[in-house]
C-alpha positions as CSV (number, residue, x, y, z in Angstrom):
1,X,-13.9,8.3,-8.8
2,X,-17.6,7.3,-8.4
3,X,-18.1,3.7,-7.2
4,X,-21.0,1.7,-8.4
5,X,-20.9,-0.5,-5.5
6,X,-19.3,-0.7,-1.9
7,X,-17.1,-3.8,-2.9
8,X,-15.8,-2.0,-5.8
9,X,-14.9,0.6,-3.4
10,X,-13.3,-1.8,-1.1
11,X,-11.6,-3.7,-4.2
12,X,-9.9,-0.4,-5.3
13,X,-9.0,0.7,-1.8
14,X,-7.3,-2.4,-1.3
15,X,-5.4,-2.0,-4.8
16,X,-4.5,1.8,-4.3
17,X,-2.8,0.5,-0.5
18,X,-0.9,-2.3,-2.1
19,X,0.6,-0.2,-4.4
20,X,1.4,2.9,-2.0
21,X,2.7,1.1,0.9
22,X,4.6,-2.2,-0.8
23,X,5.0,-0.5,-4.8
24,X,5.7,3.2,-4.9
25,X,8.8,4.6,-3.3
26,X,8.8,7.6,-1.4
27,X,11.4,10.5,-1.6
28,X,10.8,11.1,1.5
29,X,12.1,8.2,3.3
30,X,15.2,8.1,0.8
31,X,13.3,6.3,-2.0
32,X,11.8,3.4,-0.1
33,X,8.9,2.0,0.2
34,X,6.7,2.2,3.3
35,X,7.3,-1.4,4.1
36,X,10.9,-1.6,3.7
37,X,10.9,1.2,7.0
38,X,8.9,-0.9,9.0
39,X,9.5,-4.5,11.1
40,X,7.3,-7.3,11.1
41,X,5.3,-5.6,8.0
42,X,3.3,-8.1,5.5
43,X,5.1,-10.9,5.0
44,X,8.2,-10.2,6.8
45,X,7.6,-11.8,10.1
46,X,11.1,-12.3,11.7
């Protein structure tokens, strides 16, 4: 996709990482998300 300017690029780069890392799940790591793999992620400080 062509970006018309560098903070539209950042704004969708930011949107596309939200939804792979906390939204889509990955058959890979038995239908999980990214974030559900890892400790201390976003909002999960323990």
């Amino acid at each position: 996709r062509p970006w018309t300017s560098n903070d539209d690029r950042r704004a969708g780069l930011t949107a596309w990482l939200d939804h792979y890392n906390l939204d889509r799940h990955h058959l890979g790591i038995r239908g999980k998300t990214p974030i559900d793999r890892i400790n201390n992620g976003r909002g999960q400080y323990i």
